[in-house]
PASEBA-1860 file (N, C-alpha, C; in nm, 3 decimals):
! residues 271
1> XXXXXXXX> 3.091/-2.584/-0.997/2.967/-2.653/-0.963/2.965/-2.796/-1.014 ~ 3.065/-2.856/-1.021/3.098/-2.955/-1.071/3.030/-3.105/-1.021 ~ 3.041/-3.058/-0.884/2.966/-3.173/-0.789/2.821/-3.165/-0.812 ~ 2.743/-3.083/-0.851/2.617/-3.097/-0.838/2.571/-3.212/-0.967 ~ 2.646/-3.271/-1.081/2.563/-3.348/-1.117/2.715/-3.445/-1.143 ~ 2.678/-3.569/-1.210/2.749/-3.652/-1.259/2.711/-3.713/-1.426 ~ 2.816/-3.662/-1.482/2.811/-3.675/-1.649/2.722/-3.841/-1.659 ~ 2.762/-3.920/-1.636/2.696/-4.075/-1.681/2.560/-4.048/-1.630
9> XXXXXXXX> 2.515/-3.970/-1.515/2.374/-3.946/-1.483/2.341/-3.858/-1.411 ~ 2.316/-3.740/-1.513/2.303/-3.627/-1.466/2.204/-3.616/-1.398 ~ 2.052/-3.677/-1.397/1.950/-3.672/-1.297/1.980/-3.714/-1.199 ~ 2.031/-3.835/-1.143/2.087/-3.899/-1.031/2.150/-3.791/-0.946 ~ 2.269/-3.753/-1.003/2.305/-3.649/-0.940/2.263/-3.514/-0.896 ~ 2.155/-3.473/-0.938/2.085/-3.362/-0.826/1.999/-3.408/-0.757 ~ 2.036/-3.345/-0.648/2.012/-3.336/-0.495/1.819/-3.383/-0.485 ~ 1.800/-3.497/-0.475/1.658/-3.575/-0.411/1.662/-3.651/-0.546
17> XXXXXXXX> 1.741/-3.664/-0.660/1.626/-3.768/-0.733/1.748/-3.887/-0.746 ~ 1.644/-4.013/-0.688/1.755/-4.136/-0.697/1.791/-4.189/-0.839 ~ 1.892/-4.259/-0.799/1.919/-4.370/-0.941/1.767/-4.472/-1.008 ~ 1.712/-4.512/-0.933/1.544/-4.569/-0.947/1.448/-4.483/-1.020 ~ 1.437/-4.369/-0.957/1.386/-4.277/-1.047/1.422/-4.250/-1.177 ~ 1.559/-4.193/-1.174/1.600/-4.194/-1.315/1.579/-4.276/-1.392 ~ 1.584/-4.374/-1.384/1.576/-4.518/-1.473/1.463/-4.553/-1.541 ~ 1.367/-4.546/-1.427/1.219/-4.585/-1.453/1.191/-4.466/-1.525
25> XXXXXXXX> 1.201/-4.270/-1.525/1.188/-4.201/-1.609/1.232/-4.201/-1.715 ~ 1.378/-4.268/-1.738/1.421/-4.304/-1.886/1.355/-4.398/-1.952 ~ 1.311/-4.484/-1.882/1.262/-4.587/-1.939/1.145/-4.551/-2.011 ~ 1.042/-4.521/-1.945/0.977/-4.435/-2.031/0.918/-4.364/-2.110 ~ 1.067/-4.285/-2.058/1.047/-4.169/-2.213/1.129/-4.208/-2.330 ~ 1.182/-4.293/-2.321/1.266/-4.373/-2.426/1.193/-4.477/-2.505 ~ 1.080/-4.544/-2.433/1.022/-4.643/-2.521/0.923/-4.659/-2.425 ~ 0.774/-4.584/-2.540/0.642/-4.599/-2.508/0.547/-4.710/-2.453
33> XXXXXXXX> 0.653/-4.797/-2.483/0.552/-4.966/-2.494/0.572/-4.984/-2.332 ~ 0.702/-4.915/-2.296/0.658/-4.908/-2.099/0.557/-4.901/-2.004 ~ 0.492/-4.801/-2.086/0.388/-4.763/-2.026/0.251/-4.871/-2.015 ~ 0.237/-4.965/-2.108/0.173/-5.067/-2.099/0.169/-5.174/-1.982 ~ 0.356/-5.194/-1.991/0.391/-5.261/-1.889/0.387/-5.225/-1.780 ~ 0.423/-5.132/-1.780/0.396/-5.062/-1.637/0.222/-5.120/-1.570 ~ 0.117/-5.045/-1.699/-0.023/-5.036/-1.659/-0.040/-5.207/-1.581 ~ 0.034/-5.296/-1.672/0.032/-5.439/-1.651/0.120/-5.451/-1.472
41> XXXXXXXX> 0.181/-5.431/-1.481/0.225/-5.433/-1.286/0.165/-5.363/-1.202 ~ 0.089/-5.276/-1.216/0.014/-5.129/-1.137/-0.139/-5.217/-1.135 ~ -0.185/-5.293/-1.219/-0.289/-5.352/-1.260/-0.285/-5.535/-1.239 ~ -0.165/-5.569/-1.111/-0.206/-5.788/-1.141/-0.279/-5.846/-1.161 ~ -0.270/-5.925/-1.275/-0.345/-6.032/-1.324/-0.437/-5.938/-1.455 ~ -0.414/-5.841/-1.503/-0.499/-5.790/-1.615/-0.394/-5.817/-1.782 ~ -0.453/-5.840/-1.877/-0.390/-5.897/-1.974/-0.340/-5.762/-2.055 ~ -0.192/-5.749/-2.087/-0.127/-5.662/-2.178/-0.252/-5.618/-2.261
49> XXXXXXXX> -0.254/-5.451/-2.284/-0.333/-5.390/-2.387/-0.474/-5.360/-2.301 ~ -0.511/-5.479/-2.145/-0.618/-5.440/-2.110/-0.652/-5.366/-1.980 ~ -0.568/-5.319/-1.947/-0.541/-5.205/-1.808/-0.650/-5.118/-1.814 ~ -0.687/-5.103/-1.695/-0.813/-4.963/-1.656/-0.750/-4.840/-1.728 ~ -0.869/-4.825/-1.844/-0.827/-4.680/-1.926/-0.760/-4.561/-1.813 ~ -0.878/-4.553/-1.712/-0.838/-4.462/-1.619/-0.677/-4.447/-1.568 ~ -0.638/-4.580/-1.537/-0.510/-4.631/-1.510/-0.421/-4.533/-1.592 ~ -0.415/-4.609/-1.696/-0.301/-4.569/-1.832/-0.312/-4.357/-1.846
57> XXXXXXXX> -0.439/-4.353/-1.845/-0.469/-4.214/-1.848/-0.360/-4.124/-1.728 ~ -0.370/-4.195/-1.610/-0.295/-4.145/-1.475/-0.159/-4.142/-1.508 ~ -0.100/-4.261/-1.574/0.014/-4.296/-1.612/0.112/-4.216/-1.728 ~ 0.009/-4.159/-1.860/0.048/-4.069/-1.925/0.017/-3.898/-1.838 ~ -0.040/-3.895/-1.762/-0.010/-3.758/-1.694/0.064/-3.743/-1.596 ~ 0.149/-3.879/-1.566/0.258/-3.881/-1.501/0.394/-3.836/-1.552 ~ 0.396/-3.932/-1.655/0.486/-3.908/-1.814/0.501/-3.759/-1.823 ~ 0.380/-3.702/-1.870/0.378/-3.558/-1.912/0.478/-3.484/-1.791
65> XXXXXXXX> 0.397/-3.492/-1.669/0.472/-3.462/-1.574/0.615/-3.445/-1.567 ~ 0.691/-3.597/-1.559/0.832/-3.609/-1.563/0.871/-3.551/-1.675 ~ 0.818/-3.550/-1.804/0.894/-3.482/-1.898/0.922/-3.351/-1.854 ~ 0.824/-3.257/-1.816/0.793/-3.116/-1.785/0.903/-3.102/-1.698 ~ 0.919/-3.191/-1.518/1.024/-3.182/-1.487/1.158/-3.148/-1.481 ~ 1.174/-3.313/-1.597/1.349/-3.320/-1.622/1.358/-3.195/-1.689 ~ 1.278/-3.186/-1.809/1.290/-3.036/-1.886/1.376/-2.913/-1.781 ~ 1.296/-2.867/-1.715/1.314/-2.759/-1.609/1.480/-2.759/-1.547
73> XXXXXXXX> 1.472/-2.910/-1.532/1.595/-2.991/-1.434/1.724/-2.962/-1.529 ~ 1.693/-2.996/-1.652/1.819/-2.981/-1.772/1.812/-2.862/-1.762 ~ 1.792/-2.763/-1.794/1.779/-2.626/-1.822/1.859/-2.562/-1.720 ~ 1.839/-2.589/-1.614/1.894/-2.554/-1.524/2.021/-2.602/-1.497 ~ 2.071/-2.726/-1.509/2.176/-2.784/-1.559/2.244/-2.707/-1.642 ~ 2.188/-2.724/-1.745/2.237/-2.614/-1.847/2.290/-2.456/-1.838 ~ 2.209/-2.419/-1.803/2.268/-2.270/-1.753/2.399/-2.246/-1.635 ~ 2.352/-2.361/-1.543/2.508/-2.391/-1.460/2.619/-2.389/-1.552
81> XXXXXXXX> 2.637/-2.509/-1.641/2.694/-2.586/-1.744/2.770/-2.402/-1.800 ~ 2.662/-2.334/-1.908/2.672/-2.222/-1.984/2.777/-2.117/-1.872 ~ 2.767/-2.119/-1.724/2.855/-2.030/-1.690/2.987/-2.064/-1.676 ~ 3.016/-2.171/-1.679/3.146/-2.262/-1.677/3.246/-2.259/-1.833 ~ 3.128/-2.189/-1.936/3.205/-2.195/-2.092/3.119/-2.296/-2.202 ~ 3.001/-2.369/-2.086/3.015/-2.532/-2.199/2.874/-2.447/-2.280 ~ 2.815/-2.374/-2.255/2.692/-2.360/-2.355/2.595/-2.359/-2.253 ~ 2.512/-2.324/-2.299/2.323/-2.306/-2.234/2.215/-2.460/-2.281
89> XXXXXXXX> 2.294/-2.548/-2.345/2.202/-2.629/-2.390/2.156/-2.707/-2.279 ~ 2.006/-2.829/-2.319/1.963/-2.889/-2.209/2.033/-3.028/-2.195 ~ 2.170/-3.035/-2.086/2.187/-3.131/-2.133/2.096/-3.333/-2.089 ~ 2.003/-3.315/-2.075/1.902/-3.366/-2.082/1.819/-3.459/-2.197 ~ 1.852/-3.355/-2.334/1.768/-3.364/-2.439/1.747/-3.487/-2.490 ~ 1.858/-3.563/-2.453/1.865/-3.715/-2.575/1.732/-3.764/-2.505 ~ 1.698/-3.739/-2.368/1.586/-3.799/-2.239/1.455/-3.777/-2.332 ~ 1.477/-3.618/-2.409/1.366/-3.561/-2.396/1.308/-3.547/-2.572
97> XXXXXXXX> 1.410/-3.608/-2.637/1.359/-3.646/-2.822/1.375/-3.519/-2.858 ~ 1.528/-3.404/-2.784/1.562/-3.336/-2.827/1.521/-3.200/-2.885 ~ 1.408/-3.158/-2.723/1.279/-3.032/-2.746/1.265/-3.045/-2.654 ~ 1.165/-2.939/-2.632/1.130/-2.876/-2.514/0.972/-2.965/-2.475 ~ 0.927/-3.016/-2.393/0.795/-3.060/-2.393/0.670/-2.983/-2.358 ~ 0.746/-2.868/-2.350/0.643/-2.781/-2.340/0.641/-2.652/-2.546 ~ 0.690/-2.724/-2.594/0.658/-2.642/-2.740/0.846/-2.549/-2.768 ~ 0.803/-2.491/-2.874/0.923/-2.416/-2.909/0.889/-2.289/-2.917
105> XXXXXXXX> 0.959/-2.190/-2.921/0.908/-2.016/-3.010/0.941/-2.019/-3.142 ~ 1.072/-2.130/-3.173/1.134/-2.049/-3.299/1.198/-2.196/-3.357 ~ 1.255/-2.183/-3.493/1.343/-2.299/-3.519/1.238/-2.438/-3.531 ~ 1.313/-2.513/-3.595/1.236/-2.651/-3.648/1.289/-2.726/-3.518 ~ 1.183/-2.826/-3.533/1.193/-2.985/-3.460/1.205/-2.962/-3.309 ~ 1.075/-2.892/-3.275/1.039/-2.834/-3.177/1.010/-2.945/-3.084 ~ 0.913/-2.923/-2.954/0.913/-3.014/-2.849/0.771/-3.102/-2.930 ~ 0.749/-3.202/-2.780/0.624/-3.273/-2.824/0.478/-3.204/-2.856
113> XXXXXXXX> 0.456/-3.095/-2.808/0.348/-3.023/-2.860/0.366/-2.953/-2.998 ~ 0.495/-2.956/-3.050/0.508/-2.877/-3.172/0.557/-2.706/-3.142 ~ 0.603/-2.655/-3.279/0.652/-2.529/-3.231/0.613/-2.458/-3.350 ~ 0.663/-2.332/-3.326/0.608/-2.235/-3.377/0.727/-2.135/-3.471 ~ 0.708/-2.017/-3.528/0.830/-1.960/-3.594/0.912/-2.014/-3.714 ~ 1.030/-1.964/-3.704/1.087/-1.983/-3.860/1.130/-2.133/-3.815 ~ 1.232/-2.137/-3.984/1.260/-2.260/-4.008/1.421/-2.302/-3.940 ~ 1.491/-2.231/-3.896/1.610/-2.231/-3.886/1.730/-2.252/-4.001
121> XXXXXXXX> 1.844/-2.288/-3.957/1.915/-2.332/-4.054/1.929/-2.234/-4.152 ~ 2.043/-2.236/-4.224/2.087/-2.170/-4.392/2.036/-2.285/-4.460 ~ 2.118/-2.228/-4.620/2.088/-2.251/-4.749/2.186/-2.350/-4.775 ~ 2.165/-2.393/-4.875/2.273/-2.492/-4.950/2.384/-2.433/-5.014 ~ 2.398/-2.285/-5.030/2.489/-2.230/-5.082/2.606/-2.218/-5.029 ~ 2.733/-2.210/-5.104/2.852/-2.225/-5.003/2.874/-2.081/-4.889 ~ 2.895/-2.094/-4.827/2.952/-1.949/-4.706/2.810/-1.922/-4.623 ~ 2.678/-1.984/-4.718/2.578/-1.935/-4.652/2.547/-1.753/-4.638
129> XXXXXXXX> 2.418/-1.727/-4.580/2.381/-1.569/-4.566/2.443/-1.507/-4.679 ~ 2.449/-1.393/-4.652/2.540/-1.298/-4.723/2.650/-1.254/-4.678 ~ 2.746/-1.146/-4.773/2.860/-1.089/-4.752/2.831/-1.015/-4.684 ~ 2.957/-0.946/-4.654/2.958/-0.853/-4.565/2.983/-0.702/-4.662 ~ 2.992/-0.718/-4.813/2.985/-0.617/-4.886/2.879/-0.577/-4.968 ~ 2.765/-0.675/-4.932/2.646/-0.695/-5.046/2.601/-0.570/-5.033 ~ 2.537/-0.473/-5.167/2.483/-0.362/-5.166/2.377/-0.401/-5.072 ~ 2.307/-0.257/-5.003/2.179/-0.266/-4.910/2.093/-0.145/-4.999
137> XXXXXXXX> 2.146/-0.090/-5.075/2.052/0.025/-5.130/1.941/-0.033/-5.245 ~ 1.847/0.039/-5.339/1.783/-0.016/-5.433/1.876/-0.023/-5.532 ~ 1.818/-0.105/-5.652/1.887/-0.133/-5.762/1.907/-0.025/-5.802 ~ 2.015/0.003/-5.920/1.993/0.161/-5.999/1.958/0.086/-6.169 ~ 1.959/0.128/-6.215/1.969/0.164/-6.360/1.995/0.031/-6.434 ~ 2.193/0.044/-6.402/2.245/-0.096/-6.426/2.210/-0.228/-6.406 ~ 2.160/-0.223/-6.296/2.083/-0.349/-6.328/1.994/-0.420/-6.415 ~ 1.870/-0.313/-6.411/1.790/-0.345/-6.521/1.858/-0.379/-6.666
145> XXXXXXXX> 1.938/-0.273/-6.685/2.023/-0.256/-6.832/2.108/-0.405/-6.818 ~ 2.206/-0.438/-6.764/2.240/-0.575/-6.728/2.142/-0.708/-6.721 ~ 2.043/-0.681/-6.652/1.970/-0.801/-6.769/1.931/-0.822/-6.846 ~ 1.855/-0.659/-6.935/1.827/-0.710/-7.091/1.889/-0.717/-7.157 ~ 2.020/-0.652/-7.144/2.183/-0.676/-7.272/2.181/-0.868/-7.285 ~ 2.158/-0.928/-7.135/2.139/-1.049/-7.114/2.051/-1.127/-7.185 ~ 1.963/-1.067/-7.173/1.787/-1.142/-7.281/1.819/-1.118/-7.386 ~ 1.875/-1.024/-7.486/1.921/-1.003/-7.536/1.920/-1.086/-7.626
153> XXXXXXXX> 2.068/-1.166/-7.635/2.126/-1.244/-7.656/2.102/-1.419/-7.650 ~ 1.938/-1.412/-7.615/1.899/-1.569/-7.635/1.860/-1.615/-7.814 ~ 1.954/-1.731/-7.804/1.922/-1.788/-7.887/2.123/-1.804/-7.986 ~ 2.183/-1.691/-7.930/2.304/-1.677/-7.970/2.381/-1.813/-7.927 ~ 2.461/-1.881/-8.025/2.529/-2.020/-8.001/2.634/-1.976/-7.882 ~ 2.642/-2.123/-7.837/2.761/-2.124/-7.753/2.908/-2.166/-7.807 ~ 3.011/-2.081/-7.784/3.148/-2.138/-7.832/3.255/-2.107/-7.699 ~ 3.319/-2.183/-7.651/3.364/-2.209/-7.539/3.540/-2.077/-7.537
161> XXXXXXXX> 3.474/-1.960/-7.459/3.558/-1.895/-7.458/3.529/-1.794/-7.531 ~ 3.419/-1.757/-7.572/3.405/-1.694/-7.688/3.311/-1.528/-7.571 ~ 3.298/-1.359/-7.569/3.267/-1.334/-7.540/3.171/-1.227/-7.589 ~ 3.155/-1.255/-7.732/3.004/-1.189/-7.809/3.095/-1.118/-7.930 ~ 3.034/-1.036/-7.989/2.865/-1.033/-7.973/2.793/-1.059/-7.992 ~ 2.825/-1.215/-8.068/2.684/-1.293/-8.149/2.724/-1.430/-8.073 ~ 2.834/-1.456/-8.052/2.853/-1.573/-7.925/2.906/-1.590/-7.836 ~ 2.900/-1.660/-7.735/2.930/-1.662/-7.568/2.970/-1.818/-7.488
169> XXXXXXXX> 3.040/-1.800/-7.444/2.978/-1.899/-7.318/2.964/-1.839/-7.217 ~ 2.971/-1.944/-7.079/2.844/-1.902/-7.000/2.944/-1.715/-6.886 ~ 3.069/-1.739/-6.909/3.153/-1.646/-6.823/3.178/-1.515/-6.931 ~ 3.147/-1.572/-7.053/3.139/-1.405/-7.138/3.013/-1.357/-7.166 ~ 2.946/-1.440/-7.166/2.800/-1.395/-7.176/2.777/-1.277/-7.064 ~ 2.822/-1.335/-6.901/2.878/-1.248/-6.779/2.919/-1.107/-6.833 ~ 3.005/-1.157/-6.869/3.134/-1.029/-6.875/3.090/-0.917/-6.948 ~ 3.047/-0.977/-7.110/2.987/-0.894/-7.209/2.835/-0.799/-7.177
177> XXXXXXXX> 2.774/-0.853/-7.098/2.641/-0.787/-6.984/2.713/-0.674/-6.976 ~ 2.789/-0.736/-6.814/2.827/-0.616/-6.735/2.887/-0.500/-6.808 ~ 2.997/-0.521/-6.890/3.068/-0.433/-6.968/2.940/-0.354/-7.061 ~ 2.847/-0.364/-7.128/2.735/-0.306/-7.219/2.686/-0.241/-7.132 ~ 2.649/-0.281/-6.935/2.606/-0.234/-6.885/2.668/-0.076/-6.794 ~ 2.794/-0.054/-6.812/2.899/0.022/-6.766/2.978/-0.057/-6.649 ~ 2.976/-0.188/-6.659/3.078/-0.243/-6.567/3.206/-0.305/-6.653 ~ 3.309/-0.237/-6.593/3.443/-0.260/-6.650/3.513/-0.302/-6.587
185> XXXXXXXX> 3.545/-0.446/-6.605/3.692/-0.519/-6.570/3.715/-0.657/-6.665 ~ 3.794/-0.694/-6.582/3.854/-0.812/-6.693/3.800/-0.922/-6.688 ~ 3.784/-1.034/-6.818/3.741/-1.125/-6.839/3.776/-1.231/-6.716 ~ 3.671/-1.295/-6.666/3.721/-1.403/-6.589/3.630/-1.522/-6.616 ~ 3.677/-1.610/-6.522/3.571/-1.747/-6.545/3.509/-1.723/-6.481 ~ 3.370/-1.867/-6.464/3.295/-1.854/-6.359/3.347/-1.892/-6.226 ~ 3.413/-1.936/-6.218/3.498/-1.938/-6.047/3.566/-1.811/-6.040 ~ 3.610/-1.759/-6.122/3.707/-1.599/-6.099/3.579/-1.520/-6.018
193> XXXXXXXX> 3.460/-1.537/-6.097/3.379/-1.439/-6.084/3.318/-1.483/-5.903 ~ 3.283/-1.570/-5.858/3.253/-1.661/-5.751/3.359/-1.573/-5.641 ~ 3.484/-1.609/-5.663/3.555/-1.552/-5.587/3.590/-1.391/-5.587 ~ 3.587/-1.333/-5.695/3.636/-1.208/-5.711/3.460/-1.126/-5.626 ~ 3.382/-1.193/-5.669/3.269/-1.128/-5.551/3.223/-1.208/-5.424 ~ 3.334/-1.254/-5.361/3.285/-1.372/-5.220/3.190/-1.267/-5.106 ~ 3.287/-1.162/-5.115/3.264/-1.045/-5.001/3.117/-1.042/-5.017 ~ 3.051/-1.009/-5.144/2.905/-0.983/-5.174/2.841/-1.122/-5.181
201> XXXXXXXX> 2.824/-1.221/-5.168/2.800/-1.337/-5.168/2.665/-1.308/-5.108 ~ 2.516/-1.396/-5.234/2.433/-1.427/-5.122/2.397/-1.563/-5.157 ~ 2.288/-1.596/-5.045/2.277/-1.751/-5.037/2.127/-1.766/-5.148 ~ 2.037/-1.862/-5.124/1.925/-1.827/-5.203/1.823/-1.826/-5.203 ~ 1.810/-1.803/-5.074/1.701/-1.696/-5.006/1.706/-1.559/-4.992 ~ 1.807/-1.495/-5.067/1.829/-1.357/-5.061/1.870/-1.294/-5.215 ~ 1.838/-1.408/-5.298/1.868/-1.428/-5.465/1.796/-1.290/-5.508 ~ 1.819/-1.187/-5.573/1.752/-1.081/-5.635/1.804/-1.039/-5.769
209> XXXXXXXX> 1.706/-1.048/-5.885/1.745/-0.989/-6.046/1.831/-0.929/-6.067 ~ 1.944/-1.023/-6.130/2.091/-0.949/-6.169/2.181/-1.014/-6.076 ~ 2.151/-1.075/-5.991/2.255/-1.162/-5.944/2.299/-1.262/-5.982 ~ 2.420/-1.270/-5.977/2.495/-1.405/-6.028/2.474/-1.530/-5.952 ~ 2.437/-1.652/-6.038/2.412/-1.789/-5.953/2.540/-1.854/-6.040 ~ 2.612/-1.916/-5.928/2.704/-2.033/-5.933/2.645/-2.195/-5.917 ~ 2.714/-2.241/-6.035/2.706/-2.428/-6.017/2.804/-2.471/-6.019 ~ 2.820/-2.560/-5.979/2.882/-2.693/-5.986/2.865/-2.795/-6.049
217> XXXXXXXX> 2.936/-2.890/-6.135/2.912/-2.988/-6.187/3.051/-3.097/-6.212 ~ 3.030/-3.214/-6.236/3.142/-3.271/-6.308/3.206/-3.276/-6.385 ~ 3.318/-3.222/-6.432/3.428/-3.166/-6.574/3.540/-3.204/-6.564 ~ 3.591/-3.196/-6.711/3.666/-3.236/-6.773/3.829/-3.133/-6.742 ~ 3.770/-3.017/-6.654/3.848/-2.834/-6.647/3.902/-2.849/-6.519 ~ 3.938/-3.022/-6.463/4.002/-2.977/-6.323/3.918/-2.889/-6.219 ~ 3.832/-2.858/-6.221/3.735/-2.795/-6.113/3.669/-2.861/-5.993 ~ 3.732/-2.845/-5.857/3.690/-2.939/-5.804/3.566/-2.913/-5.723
225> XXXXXXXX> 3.505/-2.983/-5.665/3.380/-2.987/-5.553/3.430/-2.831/-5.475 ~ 3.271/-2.787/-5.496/3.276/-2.651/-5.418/3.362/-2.519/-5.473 ~ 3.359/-2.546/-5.600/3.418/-2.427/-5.699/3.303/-2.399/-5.804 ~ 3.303/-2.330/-5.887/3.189/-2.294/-5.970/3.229/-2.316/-6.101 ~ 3.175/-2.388/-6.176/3.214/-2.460/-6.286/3.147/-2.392/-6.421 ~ 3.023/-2.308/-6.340/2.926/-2.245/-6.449/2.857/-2.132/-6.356 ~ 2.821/-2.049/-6.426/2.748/-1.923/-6.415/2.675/-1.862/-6.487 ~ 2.521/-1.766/-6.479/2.438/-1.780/-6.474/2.372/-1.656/-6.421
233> XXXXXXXX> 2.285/-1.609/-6.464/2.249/-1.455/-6.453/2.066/-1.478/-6.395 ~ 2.079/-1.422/-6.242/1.949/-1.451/-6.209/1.818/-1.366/-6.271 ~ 1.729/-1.380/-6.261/1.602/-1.336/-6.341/1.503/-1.327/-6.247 ~ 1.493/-1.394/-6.117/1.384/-1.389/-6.062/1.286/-1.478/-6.074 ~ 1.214/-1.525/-5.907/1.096/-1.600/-5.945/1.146/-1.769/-6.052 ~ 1.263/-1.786/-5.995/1.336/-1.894/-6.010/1.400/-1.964/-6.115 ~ 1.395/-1.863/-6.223/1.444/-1.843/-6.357/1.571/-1.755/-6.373 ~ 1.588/-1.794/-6.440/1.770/-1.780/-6.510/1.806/-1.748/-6.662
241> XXXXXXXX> 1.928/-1.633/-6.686/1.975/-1.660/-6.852/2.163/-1.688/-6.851 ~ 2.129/-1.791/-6.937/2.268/-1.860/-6.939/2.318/-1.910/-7.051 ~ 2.410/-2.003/-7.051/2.480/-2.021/-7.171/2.536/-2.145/-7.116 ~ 2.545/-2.272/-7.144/2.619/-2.375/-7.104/2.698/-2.459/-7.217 ~ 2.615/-2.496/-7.331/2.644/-2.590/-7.432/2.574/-2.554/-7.563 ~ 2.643/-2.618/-7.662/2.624/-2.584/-7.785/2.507/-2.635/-7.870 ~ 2.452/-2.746/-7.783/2.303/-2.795/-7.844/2.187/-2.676/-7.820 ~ 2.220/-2.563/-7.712/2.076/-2.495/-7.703/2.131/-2.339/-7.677
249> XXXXXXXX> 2.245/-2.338/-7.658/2.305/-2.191/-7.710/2.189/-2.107/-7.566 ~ 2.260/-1.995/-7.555/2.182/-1.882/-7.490/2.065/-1.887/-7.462 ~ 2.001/-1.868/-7.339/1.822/-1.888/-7.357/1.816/-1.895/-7.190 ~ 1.649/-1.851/-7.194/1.590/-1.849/-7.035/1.597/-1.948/-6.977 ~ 1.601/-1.996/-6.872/1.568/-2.155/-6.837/1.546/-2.134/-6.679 ~ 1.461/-2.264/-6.631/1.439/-2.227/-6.458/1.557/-2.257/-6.400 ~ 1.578/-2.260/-6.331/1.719/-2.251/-6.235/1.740/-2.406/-6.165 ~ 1.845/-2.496/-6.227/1.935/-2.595/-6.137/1.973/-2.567/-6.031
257> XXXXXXXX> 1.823/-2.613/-5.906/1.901/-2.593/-5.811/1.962/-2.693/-5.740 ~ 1.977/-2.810/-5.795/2.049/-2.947/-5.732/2.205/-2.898/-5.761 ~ 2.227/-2.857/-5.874/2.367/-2.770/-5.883/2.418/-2.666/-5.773 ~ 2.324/-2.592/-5.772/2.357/-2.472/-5.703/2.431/-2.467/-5.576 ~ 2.555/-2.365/-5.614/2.652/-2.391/-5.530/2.633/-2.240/-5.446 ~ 2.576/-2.127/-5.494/2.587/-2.004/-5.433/2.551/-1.833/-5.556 ~ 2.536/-1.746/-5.449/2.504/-1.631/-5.549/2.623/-1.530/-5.532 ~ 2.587/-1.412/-5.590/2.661/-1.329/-5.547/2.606/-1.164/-5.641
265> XXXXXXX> 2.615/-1.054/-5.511/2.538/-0.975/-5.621/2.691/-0.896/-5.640 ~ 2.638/-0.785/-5.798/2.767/-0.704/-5.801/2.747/-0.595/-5.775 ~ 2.851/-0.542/-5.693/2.838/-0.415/-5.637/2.841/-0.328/-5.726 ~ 2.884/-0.305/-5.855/2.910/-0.171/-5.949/2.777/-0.149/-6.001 ~ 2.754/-0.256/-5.987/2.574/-0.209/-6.047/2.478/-0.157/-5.960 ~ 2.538/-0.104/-5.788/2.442/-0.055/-5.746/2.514/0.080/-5.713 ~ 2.600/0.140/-5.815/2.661/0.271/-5.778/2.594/0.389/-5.859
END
């Protein structure tokens, strides 16, 4: 269906609407102050700004009109377009400020009337959503027990490498939890831990008590952008217990989320 439109001007090319048309509809809908001018040629001899209200009124329900139109016109385009491989989009939109002019159902930055529904888009977290291993059942036991072994321990200094039971940093503080809590494996960092649970990964809109939050930051440890440099035991309601540095040792704190690189829950704690 190739012939029915032409890429440099796709309105032109279906069947009744000229190159004139198109133009004067881009024009337009591309820049409002047209419509003045326009009122000013439709209206000789009346001074910019002073056109018969009625006029201008006719002129924006013309507008409305053509928008409504091309809308229809792309769409249809589009769905041609979509059986060929290229997608369902309108390709129209740049015409149309990239919406529908008749409103949206769903998703942000809807048409000129505004839209309705969620927000679209993920999180700032890396991989986005969740894993594909994240528990779906309720918490058990361990969990709870895994965060107060966690609370626990505020106020205990930080020593770098160190994994209790009176001091921590922020990947034994981790470790020493889980293990008090009946989770057994081996010491890792906070990137071990990042990766060793990617599968369970959530983003942080799906953050729930006892999940692990990953950051990022600038260091001295070779860690580069988009690895987890620190970790961090969620709490809920946007609070956190952690361990970073030796001026404030172990303790609650609200959650860095300009850091925040991603979550991840652990599966042994929901067995």
């Amino acid at each position: 269906m190739d012939h029915f439109f032409n890429p440099a001007n796709p309105i032109a090319g279906m069947t009744g609407i000229s190159t004139t048309t198109t133009t004067t509809t881009a024009l337009f809908l591309g820049d409002p102050s047209m419509l003045g001018a326009a009122a000013g040629r439709l209206a000789p001899g009346m001074p910019m700004g002073g056109a018969d209200p009625s006029m201008m009124a006719m002129i924006a329900q013309q507008q409305q009109m053509t928008n409504s139109l091309l809308y229809m016109i792309g769409m249809l385009m589009g769905l041609m377009m979509g059986q060929q491989g290229g997608g369902a989009s309108n390709p129209l939109a740049s015409l149309l400020g990239g919406g529908s002019p008749l409103g949206s159902s769903g998703g942000t930055g809807g048409g000129p009337l505004g839209s309705s529904g969620g927000t679209g888009g993920g999180s700032s977290s890396v991989g986005g959503g969740v894993g594909p291993d994240v528990p779906t059942n309720a918490p058990t036991e361990k969990v709870g027990r895994f965060i107060d072994i966690a609370k626990a321990q505020q106020g205990d200094p930080y020593v770098f490498g160190a994994t209790g039971p009176d001091k921590f940093d922020c990947s034994g503080l981790v470790y020493y939890a889980l293990k008090q809590a009946g989770v057994n494996q081996p010491r890792m960092t906070a990137d071990g831990y990042m990766q060793h649970y990617k599968n369970s990964r959530v983003d942080r809109a799906n953050l729930k008590p006892g999940d692990l939050i990953f950051f990022y930051s600038p260091n001295s440890r070779g860690i580069p952008p988009g690895r987890a440099s620190h970790v961090e035991i969620y709490l809920g309601n946007g609070m956190s217990m952690g361990t970073d540095n030796p001026s404030e040792g172990a303790r609650i704190e609200p959650v860095n989320w300009g850091t925040f690189i991603g979550g991840a829950r652990v599966p042994e704690l929901y067995r």
